[in-house]
C-alpha positions as CSV (number, residue, x, y, z in Angstrom):
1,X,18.1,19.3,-17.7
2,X,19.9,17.5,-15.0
3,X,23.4,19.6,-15.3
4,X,24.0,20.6,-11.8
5,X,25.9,22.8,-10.3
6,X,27.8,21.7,-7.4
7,X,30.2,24.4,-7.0
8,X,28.2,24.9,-3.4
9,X,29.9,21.2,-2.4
10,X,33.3,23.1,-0.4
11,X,31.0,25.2,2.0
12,X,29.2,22.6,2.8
13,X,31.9,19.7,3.3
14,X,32.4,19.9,7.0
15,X,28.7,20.0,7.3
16,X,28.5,16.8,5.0
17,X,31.3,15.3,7.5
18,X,29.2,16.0,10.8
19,X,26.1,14.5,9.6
20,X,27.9,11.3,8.1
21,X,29.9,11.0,11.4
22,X,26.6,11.1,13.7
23,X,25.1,8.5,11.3
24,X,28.1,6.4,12.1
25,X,27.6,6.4,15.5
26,X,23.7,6.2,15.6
27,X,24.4,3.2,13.3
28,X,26.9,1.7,15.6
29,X,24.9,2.4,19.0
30,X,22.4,0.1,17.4
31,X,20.0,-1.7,18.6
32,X,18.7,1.1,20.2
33,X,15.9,0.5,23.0
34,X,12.5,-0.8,21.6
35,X,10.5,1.3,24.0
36,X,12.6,4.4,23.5
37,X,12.7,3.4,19.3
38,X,9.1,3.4,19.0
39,X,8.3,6.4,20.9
40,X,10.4,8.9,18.9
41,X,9.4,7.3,15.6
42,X,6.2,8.0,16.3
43,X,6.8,11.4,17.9
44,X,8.5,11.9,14.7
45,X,5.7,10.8,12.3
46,X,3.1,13.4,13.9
47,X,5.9,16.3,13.6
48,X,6.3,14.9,9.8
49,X,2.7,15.2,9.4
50,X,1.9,18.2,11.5
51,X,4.6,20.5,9.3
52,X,4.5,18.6,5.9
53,X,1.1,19.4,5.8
54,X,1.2,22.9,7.7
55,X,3.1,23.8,4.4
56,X,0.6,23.2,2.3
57,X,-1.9,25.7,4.7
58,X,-3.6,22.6,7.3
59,X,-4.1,24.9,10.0
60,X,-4.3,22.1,12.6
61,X,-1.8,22.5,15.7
62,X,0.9,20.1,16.6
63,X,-1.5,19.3,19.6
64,X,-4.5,18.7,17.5
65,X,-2.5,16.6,15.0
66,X,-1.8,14.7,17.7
67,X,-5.1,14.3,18.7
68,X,-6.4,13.3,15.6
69,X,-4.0,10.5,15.1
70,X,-3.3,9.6,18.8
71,X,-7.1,9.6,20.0
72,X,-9.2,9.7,17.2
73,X,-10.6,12.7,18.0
74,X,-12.7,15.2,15.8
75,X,-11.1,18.8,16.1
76,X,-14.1,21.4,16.4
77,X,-13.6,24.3,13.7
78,X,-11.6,22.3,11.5
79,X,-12.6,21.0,8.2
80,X,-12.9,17.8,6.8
81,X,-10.5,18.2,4.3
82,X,-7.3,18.9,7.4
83,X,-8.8,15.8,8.8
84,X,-8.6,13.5,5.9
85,X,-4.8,15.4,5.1
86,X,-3.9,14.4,8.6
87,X,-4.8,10.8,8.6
88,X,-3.7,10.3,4.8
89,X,-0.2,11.8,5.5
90,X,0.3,9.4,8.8
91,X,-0.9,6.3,6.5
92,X,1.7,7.7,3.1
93,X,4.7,7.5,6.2
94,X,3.5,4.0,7.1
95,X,3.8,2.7,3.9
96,X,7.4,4.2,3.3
97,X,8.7,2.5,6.7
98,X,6.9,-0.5,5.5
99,X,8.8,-0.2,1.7
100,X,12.4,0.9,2.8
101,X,15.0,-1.5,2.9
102,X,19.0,-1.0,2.6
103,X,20.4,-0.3,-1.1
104,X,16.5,0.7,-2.0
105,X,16.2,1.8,-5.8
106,X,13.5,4.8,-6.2
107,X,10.5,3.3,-8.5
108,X,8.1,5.4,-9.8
109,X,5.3,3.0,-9.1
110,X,6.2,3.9,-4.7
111,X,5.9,7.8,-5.6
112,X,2.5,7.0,-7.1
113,X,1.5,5.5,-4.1
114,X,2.5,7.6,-1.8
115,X,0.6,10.5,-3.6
116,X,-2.5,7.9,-3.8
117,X,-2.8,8.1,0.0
118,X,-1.8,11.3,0.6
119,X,-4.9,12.5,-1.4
120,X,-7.1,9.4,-1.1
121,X,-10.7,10.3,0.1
122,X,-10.1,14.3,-1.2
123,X,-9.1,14.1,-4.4
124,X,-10.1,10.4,-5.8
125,X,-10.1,11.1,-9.5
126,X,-6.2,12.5,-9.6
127,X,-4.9,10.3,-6.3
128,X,-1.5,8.5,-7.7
129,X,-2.3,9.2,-11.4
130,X,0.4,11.4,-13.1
131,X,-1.6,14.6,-14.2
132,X,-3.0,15.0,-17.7
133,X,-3.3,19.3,-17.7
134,X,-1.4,22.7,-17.4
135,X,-0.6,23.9,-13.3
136,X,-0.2,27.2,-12.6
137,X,2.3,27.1,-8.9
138,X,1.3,30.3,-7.0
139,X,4.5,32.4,-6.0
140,X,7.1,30.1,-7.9
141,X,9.5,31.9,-10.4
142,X,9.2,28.9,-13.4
143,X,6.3,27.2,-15.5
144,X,6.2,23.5,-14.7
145,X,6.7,21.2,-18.1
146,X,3.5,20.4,-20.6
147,X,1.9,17.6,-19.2
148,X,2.6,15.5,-22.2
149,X,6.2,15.8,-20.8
150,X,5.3,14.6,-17.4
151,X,5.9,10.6,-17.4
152,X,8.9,11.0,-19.5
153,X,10.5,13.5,-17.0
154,X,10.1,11.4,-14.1
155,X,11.7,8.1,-15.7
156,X,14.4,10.0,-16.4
157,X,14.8,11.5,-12.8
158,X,13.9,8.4,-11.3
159,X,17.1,6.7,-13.6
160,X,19.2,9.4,-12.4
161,X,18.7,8.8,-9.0
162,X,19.5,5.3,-9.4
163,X,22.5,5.8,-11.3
164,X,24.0,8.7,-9.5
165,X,26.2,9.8,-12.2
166,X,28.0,12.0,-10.4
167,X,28.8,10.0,-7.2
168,X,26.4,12.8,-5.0
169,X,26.3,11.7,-1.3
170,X,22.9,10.9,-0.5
171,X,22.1,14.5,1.2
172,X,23.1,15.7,-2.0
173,X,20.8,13.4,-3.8
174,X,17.7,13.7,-2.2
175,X,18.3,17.4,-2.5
176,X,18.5,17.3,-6.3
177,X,15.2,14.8,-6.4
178,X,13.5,17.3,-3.9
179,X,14.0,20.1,-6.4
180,X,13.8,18.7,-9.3
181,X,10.5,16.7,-8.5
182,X,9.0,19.7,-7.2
183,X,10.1,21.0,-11.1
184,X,8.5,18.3,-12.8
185,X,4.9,19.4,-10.7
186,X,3.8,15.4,-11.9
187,X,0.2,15.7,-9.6
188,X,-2.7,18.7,-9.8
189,X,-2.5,18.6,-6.3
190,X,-0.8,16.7,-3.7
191,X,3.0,17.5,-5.0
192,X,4.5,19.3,-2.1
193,X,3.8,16.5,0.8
194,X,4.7,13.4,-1.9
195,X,7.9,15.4,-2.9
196,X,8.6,15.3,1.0
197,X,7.9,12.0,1.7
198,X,9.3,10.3,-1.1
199,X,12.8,11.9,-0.7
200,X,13.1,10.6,2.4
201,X,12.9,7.3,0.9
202,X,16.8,8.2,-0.6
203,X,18.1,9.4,3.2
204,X,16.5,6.1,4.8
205,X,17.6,3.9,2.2
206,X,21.4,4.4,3.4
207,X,20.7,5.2,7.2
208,X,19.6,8.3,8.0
209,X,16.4,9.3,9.9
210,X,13.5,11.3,8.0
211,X,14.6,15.4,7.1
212,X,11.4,17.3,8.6
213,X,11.1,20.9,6.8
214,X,9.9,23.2,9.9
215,X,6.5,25.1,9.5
216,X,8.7,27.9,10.5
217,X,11.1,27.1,7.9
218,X,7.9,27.7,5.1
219,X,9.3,31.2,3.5
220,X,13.1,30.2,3.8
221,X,12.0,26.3,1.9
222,X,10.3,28.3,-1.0
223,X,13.1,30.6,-1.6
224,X,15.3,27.7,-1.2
225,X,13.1,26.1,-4.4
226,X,12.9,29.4,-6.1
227,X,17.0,30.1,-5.9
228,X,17.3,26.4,-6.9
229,X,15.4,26.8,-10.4
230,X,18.3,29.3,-11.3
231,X,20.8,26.6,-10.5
232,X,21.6,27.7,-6.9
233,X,21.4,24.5,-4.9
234,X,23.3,26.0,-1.8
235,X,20.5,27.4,0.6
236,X,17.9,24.2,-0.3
237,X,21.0,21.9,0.4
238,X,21.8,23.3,3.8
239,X,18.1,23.7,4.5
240,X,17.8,20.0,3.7
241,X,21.2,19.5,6.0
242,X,19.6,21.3,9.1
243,X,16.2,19.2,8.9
244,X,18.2,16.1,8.9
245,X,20.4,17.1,12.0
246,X,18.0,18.0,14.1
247,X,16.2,14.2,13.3
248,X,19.4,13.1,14.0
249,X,20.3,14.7,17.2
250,X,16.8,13.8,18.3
251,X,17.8,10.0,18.2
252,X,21.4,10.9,19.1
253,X,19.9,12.2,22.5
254,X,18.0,9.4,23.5
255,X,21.5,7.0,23.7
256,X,21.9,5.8,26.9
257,X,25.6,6.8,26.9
258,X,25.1,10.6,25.6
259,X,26.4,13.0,27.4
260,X,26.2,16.2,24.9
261,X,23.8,18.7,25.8
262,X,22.2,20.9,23.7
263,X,21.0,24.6,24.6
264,X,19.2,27.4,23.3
265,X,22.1,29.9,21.8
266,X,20.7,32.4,24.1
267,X,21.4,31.0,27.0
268,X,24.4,29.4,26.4
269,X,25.8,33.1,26.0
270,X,24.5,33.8,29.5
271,X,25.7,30.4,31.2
272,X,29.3,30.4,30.1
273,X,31.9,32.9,29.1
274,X,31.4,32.6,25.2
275,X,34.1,34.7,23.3
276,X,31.1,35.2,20.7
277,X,27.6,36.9,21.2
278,X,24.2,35.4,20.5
279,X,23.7,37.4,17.0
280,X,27.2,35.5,15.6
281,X,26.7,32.3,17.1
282,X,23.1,31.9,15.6
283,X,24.6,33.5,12.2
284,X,27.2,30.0,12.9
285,X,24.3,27.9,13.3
286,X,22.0,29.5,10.5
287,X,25.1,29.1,7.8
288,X,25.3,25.2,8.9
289,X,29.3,26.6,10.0
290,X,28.6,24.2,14.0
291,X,26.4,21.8,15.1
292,X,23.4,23.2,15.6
293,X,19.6,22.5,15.1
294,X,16.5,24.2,15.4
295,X,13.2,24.3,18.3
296,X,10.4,25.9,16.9
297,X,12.0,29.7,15.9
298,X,15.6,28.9,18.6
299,X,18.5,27.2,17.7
300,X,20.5,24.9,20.1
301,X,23.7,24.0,19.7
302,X,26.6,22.8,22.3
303,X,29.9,24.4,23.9
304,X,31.5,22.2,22.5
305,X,30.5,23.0,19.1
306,X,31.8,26.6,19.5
307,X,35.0,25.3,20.7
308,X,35.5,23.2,18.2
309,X,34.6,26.0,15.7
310,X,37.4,28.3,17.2
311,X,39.9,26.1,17.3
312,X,39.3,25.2,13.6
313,X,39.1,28.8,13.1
314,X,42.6,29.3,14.8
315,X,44.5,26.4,12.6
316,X,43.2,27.7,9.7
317,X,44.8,31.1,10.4
């Protein structure tokens, strides 16, 4: 079950090396600003919520999320249930900011409680208990495991994250615990926000800031899934490599000594005298090839990233 295929790994090295290399010098620009800390974590937590759950069809906006959390407002039109997915998911990242800690081992009892507030107050009777029935996932290409399988499956994931057998890097890792809890299906309902949360335990463990998976993202994550339950790890791993660089650059930008400026890919074309056009540059940035992250539907990325990419372009000619 937990043969892997990492021929992917060369295609995605430099990307790998980007992302580690911004790490080290968020880690090393440390302590950032309180003030400054606490607003984009919290910025951060409404995005985390306001997609996560926007995935699962919430229909609340960004702006009402905000709202709802922020100002404790009631959102006219909107049911209940959103309300109760919006405060539960804000309380499930609380408690994983509250659990991290450096060199964290994954324990199943954490996933359970994540998934016990994520549907607590909607779904009492299944919140953080392991699933005891069939599921049938709507528009996924493979049958989940008998539930008699369930508990069994997750020990053994939950071991292989912890013993890393083959020394993945931690992207890597939370990539293969994405999927492969996702697989397993261990909850009637609930799975899809846990799985999110609780693989950001394995980034934040080591470091990194949360991955957030886009809204606009939605079709490209479940082909991702789909591709990866044939073996195909490629387009989920970059997918999950894009979500964390744009987290990162986020914190990145608020240094008090940055100077690298980001900007849509269409007008960087129409600022400066790019050798590339917009359709090839957000092919670059799509392919995870420069540094680049994503707004909504635009990418941004920097002219220095298409510099650099030329002039690794030209030495490897």
């Amino acid at each position: 079950m937990w043969k892997i295929d990492l021929s992917y790994r060369e295609d995605l090295q430099s990307t790998f090396e980007r992302l580690y290399q911004k790490k080290q010098h968020l880690q090393s620009s440390r302590p950032l600003p309180a003030i400054a800390l606490n607003k984009i974590k919290e910025s951060l937590s409404i995005e985390w919520t306001y997609n996560s759950n926007s995935i699962e069809g919430n229909t609340m906006s960004l702006r009402e999320t905000q709202m709802v959390l922020q100002e404790g407002i009631t959102v006219k039109g909107k049911s209940l249930r959103e309300h109760f997915e919006t405060h539960n998911h804000d309380k499930a990242i609380d408690y994983l900011y509250s659990i991290i800690e450096d060199n964290y081992k994954l324990r199943s009892i954490d996933i359970l409680s994540l998934h016990g507030l994520v549907l607590r107050s909607i779904e009492d009777d299944f919140a953080g208990r392991i699933r005891n029935g069939g599921v049938r996932i709507t528009g996924a290409n493979f049958t989940s495991p008998n539930a008699n399988k369930v508990a069994d499956l997750l020990d053994e994931l939950i071991d292989f994250i912890n013993t890393n057998p083959l020394q993945l890097n931690d992207i890597e890792l939370a990539t293969i615990f994405h999927h492969k809890l996702v697989w397993i299906h261990p909850f009637f309902d609930g799975n899809g926000r846990t799985v999110r949360l609780s693989m950001n335990l394995l980034l934040m463990r080591n470091g990194f800031p949360p991955a957030i998976i886009l809204k606009n993202d939605r079709k490209k994550y479940y082909e991702a899934l789909n591709q990866a339950n044939n073996g195909n790890y490629q387009k989920l791993t970059l997918l999950m490599c894009q979500s964390l660089e744009r987290t990162l650059n986020i914190y990145i930008n608020a240094l008090p000594d940055n100077n690298t400026e980001y900007v849509e890919i269409s007008n960087l074309v129409q600022e400066t005298n790019m050798p590339y056009g917009q359709e090839y540059i957000s092919l670059l940035a799509r392919t995870g090839k420069i540094d680049a992250y994503k707004e909504g539907r635009n990418w941004l990325t920097t002219k220095e990233a298409i510099e650099s990419y030329i002039i690794n372009r030209k030495r490897k000619r």
